[in-house]
N, C-alpha and C positions, 0 to 999 in steps of 0.2 A: 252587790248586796252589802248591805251596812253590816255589822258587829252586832247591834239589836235584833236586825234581821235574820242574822244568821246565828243568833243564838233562840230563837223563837223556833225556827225551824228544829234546830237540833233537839230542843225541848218536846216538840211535839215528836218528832219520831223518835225518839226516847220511847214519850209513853205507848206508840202505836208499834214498836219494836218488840213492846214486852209479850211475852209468849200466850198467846189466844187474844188478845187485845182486840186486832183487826177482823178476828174472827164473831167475837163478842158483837161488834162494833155490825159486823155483816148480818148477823143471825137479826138483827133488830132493823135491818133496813125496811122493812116494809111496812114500820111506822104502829106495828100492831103491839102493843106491852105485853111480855111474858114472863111468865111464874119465873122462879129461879130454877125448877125443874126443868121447866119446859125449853128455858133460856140453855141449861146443861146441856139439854139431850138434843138442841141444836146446834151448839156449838161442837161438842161428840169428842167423846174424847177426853175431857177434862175434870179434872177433879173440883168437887167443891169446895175444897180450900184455893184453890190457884183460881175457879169462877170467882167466889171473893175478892179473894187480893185485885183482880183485873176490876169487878165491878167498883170497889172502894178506889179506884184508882181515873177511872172513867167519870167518877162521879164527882170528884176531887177534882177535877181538870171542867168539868161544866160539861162533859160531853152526854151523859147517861142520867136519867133520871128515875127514880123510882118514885111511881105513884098509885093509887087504890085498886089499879088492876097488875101491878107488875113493874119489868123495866122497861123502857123507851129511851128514844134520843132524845137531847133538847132540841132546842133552834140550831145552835150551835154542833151536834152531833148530826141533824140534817145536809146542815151546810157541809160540812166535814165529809161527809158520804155522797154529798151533791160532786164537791169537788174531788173523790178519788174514782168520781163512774168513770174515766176517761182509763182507769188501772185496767177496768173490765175490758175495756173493748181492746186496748193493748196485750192483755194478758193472750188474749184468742187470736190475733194476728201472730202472737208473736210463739203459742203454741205451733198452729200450723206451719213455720219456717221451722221450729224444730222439731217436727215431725218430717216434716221435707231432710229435713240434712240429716237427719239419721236414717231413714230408707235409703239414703245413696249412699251411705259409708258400705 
């Protein structure tokens, strides 16, 4: 990986490191735009100064866009979500091993 590469990388999970980020990033996957309430009380949990900061920051980066009905992803926030489905299906495999190895401790 180039120096470009690997500074692009580090940039992006920067921003998706930042705390609710990926969360924000998930409650919108289903392409539907929601209020900033509604957007809250999916993400759960989070205050609306920190929803802020994460949406100014999503929005700032190209990935979130707010428009006459609410927030959404862009193109680029699709693609972004296209390519971390692959987290989901790992995540579940990778649950049940450690459900398995803690049952046998």
């Amino acid at each position: 990986m180039s120096s470009k590469e690997s500074a692009a990388v580090g940039q992006l999970l920067a921003l998706l490191e930042a705390r609710y980020a990926l969360r924000v990033l998930w409650a919108l996957r289903d392409g539907h735009a929601q209020t900033f309430r509604l957007l809250q009380d999916s993400v759960g949990n989070i205050t609306p100064n920190t929803l802020n900061t994460r949406i100014k920051e999503l929005r700032e980066a190209g990935i979130v866009n707010h428009g006459q009905d609410g927030y959404c992803l862009t193109l680029s926030g699709q693609d972004l979500l296209k390519r971390l489905s692959d987290l989901q299906a790992f995540a579940v495999k990778w649950q049940l091993v450690q459900a398995r190895k803690n049952a046998n401790e």
